[in-house]
DOFI-664666 format. One record per residue (C-alpha): residue number from 1; residue in one letter; x, y, z. Coordinates in pm, whole numbers, m for minus. Each point is the difference from the previous one (the first is absolute). Layout:
REC  num  residuo       X       Y       Z
REC  NUM        A       X       Y       Z
...
//
This chain:
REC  num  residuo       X       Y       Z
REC    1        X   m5786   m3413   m2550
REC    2        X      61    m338     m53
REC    3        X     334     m32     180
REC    4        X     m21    m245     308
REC    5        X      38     189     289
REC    6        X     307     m65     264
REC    7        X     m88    m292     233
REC    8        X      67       4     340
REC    9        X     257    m239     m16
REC   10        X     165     195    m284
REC   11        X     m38     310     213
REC   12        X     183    m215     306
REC   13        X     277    m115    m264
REC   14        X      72     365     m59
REC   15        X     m23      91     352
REC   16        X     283    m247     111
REC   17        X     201     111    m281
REC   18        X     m19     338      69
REC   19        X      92     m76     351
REC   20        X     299    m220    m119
REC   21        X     134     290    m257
REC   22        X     m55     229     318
REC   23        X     230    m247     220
REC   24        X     254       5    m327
REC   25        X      40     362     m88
REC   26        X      m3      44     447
REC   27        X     281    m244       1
REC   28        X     193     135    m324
REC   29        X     m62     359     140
REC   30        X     188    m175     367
REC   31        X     263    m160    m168
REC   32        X      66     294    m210
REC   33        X       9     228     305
REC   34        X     235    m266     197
REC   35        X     229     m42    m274
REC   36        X      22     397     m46
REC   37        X      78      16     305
REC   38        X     263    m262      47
REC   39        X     172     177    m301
REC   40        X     m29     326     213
REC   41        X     115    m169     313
REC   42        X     316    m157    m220
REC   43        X      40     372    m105
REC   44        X       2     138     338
REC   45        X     277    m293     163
REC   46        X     196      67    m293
REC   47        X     m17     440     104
REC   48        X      48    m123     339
REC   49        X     311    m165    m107
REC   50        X     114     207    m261
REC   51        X      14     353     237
REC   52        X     137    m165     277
REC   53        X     317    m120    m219
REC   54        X     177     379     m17
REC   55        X     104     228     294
REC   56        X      33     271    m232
REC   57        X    m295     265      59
REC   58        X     m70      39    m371
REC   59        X      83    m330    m105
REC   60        X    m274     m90     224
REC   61        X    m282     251     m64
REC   62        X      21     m12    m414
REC   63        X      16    m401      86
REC   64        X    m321      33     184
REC   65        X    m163     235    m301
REC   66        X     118    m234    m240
REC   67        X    m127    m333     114
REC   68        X    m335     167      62
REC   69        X     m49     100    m397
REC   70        X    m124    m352    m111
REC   71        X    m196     m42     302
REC   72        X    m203     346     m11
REC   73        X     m11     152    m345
REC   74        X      80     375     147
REC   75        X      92     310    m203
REC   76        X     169     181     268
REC   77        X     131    m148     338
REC   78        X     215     161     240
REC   79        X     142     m72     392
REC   80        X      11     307     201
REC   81        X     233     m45     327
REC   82        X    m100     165     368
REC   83        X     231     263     149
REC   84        X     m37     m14     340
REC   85        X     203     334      65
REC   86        X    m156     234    m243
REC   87        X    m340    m235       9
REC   88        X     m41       2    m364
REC   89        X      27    m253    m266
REC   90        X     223     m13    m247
REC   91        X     m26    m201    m341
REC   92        X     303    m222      m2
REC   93        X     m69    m211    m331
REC   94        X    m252      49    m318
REC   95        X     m91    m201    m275
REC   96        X    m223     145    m296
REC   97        X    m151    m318    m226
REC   98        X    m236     237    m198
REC   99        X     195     334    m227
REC  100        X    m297     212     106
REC  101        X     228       1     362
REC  102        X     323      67    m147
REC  103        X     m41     364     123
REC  104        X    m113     m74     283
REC  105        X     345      29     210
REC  106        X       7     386    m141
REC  107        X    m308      88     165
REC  108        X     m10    m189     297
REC  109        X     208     179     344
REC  110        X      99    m393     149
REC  111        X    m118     142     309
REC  112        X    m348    m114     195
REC  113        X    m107     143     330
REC  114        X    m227    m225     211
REC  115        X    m324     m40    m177
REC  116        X     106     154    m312
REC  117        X    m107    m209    m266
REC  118        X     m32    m346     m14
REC  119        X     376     m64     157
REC  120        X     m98     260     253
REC  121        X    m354    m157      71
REC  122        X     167    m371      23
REC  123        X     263     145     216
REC  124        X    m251     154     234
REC  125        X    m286    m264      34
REC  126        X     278    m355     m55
REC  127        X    m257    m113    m192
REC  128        X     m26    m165    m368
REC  129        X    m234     233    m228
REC  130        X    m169    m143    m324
REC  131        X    m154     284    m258
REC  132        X    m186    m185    m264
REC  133        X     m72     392    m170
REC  134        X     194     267     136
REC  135        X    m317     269    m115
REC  136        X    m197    m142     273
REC  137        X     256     m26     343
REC  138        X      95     278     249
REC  139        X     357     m82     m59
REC  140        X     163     204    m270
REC  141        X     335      m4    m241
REC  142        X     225     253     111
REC  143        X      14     m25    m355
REC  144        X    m127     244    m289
REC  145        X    m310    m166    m112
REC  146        X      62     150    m339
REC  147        X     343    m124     m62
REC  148        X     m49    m371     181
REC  149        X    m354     m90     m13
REC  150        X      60    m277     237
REC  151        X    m327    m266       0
REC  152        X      77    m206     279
REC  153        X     239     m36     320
REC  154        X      83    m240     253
REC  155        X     267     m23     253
REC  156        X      95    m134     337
REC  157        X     223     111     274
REC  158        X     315    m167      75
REC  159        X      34     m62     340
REC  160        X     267    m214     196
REC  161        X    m172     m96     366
REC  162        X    m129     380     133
REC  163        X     264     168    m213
REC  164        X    m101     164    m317
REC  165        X     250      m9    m237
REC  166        X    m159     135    m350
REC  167        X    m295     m62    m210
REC  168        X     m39    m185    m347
REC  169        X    m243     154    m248
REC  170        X    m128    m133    m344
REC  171        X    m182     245    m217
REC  172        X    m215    m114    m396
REC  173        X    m117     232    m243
REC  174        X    m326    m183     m49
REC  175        X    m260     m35     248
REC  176        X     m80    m351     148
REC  177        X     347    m135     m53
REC  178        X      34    m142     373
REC  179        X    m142    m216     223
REC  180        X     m31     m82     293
REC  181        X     263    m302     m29
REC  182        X     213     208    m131
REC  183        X      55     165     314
REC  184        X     m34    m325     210
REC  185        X     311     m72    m217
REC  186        X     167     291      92
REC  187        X     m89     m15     387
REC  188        X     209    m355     m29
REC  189        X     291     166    m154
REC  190        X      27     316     204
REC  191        X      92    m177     300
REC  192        X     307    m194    m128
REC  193        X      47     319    m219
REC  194        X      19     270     321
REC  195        X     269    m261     181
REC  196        X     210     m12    m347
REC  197        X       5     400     m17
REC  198        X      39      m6     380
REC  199        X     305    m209       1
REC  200        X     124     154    m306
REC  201        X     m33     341     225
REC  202        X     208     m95     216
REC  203        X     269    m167    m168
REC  204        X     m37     341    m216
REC  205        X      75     214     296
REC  206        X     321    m226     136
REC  207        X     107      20    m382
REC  208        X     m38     384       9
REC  209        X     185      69     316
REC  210        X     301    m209     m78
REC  211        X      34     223    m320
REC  212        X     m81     296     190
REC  213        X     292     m57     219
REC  214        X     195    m104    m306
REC  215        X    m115     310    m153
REC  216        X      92     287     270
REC  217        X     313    m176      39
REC  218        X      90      51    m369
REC  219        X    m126     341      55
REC  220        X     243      61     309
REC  221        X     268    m134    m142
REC  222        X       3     256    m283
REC  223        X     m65     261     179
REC  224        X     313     m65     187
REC  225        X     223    m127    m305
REC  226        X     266     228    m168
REC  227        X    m172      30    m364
REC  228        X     m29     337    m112
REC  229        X    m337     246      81
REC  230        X    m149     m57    m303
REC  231        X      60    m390     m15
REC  232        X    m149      m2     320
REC  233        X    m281     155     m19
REC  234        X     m82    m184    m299
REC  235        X      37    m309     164
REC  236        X    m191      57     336
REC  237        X    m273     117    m239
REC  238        X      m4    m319    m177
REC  239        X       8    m192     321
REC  240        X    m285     218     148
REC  241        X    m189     m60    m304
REC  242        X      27    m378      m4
REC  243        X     m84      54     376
REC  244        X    m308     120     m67
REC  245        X     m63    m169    m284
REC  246        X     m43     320    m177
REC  247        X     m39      25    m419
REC  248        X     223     363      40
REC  249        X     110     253     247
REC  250        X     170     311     m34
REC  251        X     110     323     312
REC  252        X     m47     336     m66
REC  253        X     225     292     208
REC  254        X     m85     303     102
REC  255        X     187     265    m230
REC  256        X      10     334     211
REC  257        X      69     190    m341
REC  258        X    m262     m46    m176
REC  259        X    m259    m121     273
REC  260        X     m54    m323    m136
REC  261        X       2    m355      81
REC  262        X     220    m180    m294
REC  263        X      87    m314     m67
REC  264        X     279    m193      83
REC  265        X      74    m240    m271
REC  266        X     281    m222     178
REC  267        X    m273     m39     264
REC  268        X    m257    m171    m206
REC  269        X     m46    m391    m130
REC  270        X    m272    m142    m271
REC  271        X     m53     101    m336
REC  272        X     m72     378      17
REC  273        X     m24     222    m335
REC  274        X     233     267     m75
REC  275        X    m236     243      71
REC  276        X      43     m53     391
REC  277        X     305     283      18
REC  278        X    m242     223    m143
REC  279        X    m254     m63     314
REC  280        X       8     253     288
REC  281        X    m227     126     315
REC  282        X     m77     350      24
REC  283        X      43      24     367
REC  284        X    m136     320      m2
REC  285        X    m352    m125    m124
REC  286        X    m324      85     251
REC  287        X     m24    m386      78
REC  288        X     345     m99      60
REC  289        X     m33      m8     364
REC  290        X    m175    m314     m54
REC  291        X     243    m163    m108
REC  292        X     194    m266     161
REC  293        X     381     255     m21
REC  294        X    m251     211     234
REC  295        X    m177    m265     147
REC  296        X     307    m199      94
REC  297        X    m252    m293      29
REC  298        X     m42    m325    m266
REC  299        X    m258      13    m284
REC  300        X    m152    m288    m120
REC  301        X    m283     m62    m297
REC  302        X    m163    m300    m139
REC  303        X     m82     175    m310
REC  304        X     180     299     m69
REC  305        X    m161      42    m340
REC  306        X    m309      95     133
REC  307        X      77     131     379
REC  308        X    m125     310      73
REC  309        X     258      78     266
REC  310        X     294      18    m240
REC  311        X      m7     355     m26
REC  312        X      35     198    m338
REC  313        X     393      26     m14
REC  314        X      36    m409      32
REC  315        X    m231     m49    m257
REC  316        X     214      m2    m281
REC  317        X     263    m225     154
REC  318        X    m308    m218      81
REC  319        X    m112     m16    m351
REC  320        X     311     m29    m174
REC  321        X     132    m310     197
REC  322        X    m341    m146     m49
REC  323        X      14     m75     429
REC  324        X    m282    m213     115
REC  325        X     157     m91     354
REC  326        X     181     325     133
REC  327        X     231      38     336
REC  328        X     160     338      30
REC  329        X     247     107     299
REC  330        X     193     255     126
REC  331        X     406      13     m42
REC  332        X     135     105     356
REC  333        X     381      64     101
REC  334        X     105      99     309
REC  335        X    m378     131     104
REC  336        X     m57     196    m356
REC  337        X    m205     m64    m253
REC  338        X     212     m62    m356
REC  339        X    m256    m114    m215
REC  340        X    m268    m302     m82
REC  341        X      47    m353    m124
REC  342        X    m248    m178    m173
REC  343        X     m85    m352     m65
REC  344        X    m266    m106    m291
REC  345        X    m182    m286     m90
REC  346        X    m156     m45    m381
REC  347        X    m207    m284     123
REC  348        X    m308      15     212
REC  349        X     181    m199     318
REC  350        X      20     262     238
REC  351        X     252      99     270
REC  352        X     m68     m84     378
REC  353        X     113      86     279
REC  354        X     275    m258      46
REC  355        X     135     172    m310
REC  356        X     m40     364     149
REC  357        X     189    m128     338
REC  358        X     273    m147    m229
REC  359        X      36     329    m200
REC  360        X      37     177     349
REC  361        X     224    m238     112
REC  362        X     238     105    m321
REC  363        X     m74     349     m10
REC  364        X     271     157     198
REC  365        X     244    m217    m145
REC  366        X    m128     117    m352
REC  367        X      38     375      90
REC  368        X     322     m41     217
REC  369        X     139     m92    m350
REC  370        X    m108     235    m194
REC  371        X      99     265     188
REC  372        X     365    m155      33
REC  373        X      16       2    m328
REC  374        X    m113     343     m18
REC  375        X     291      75     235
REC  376        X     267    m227    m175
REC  377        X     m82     199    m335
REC  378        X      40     347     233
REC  379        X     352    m107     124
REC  380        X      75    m200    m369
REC  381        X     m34     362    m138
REC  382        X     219     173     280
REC  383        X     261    m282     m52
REC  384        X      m7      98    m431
REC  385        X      36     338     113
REC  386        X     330     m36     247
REC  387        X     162    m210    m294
REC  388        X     m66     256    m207
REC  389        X     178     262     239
REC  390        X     305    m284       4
REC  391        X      19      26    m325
REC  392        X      17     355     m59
REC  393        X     236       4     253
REC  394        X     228    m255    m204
REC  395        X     m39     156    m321
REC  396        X      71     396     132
REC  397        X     316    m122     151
REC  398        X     116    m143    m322
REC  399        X     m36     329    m214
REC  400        X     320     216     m10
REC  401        X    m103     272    m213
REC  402        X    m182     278     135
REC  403        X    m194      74    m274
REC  404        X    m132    m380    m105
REC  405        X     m26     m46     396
REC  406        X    m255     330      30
REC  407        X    m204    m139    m327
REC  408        X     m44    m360     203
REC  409        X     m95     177     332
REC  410        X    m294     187    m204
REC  411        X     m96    m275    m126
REC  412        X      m6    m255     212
REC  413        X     m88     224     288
REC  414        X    m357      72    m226
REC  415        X      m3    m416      47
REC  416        X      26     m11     341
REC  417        X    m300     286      77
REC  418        X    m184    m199    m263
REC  419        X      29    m330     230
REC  420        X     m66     199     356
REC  421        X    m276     183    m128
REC  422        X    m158    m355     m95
REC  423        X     100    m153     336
REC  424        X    m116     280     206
REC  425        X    m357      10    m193
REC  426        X     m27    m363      19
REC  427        X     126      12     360
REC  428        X    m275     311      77
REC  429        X    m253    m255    m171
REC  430        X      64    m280     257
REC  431        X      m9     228     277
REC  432        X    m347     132    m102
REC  433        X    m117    m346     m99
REC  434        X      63     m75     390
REC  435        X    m206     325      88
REC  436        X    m230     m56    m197
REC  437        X     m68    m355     133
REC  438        X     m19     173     316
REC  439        X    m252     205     m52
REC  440        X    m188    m315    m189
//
């Protein structure tokens, strides 16, 4: 009471400034939103640019994960490329912004099938997916909620024309974290993105076969060089390794004595532990015909850790060299199974079958040698045991005195049964070993 009231014309002052603050903050709230964008849009030329600068496959893809940090605040991003052979996807590049992820490469296989996921769902419907709150969308982690409580996703698929060529995928701990220019950002980078990985592809692939060729050339070479058995298996280990890009690889022979697959240490590369020539294969165990000295066919794991086809007497060797990627093979000479080589990776890049047609293409090579070498060390031994004879010989016809000369023939006669019965056992050995490979 007593307070004039608002006049109309006050009231129509406050309307027209009301209307005018409404025109401001719509304008500020424009010219925010323009010049967000044009930061964004500088952002994205500069990705465009930046990815397209490297033909190197993983210079490219951290490149692209890189350059999109200050443009979408992820925790977790990651490109998954498409296999068209095996029709899976395969993550090719990772990079963790928040601890809470650091684990995350231990638990995760690297491996999507086709709607698995949110690579596999991207891969299978080519189309960008936004999940503001990952509690209320059909698509789901493939990781343990428990361990990575993951808030919010987005992703897109990269595509170059019809082709798909991988999928990009962002992932936040909190809920809400992005929007929907977020992904219009990242549909304007996964175009220029899939023809930087494309091209990168390809130049990979010429890159790879020249050293390929490079590589089983090397490998020939030694196999057909003078160097002595053990020399040369080391070295056409090493080459096979580097071949197949391998962390460590190591051959096991049958051993007819004692029924047991054993290791052959010239025939091995990488850092293995002592403990290796303590490592043997009961061939006698109620599995072993599934393995690949029975099998005489390649076997090849992602994740050997935690296969379920490595069968119980593998499982040691599995856990001991700490194998993630896994291709075994059977040694074969002259039509008979000698033993296994294997060929590990520590990381979770897996094998594929480019590698397993390059470790077939080296495998009879491989075995040829070893059982050379086998029969070098059989004729080395007859060879000691002829000089031996020679020298006998020599030092009988030297002795005059009947008495010293019968004293030298017992003894040195107790020498020379010593060295045949060791020749003829190890001799008996080989010839079972090939018997035995036979009947394997």
């Amino acid at each position: 009471p007593g307070t004039p009231a608002f006049s109309r014309e006050d009231q129509r002052l406050l309307t027209s400034f009301a209307d005018q603050s409404a025109a401001a903050i719509k304008n500020a709230q424009l010219y925010e939103t323009e010049r967000r964008r044009a930061q964004e849009m500088t952002v994205v030329a500069e990705i465009s640019r930046t990815i397209g600068l490297s033909l190197d496959l993983e210079t490219t893809l951290d490149d692209i994960l890189t350059t999109l940090r200050p443009l979408i605040p992820y925790d977790l991003a990651e490109i998954n490329l498409w296999n068209e052979t095996e029709r899976v996807l395969r993550t090719r590049a990772r990079k963790v912004a928040d601890p809470k992820f650091a684990a995350y490469s231990e638990v995760s296989s690297g491996v999507y099938q086709l709607n698995e996921g949110l690579a596999g769902w991207l891969a299978q419907h080519r189309q960008p997916v936004l999940i503001e709150d990952t509690a209320t969308s059909p698509i789901r982690s493939v990781l343990p909620p428990d361990r990575f409580p993951i808030g919010a996703l987005c992703g897109v698929p990269l595509l170059a024309g019809d082709s798909l060529v991988g999928t990009l995928e962002l992932a936040a701990l909190a809920r809400g974290v992005f929007t929907a220019g977020h992904v219009e950002a990242l549909q304007t980078i996964a175009a220029p993105a899939a023809v930087a990985i494309q091209n990168a592809q390809l130049y990979a692939e010429t890159r790879r076969r020249v050293d390929e060729s490079a590589a089983l050339f090397r490998i020939s070479t030694v196999a057909a060089s003078a160097l002595s058995p053990d020399e040369m298996l080391r070295q056409l280990m090493a080459e096979i390794g580097r071949l197949m890009q391998a962390d460590l690889g190591l051959a096991l022979l049958y051993n007819a004595h004692s029924q047991h697959l054993e290791p052959l240490s010239a025939a091995s590369f990488g850092e293995l532990p002592d403990a290796v020539q303590d490592f043997r294969i009961d061939t006698r165990h109620p599995h072993f015909h599934r393995s690949v000295y029975r099998t005489r066919s390649v076997f090849r794991s992602d994740d050997a850790l935690n296969d379920r086809r490595i069968i119980s007497p593998y499982e040691p060797f599995v856990r001991r060299f700490q194998a993630r990627a896994l291709l075994a093979a059977p040694l074969i000479a002259r039509d008979q199974a000698i033993g296994e080589v294997y060929m590990v990776k520590r990381v979770t890049q897996p094998f594929t079958d480019e590698d397993e047609q390059r470790l077939k293409t080296v495998l009879t090579l491989l075995a040829n040698a070893i059982e050379n070498a086998r029969l070098f060390e059989t004729e080395r031994r007859y060879a000691d045991t002829l000089e031996m004879l020679s020298e006998i010989g020599r030092e009988l016809a030297s002795i005059l005195d009947l008495d010293v000369l019968l004293q030298r023939i017992a003894h040195r006669l107790g020498d020379l049964l010593d060295r045949v019965g060791r020749h003829r056992a190890e001799c008996e050995g080989d010839a079972e070993f090939r018997a035995g490979a036979r009947r394997g």
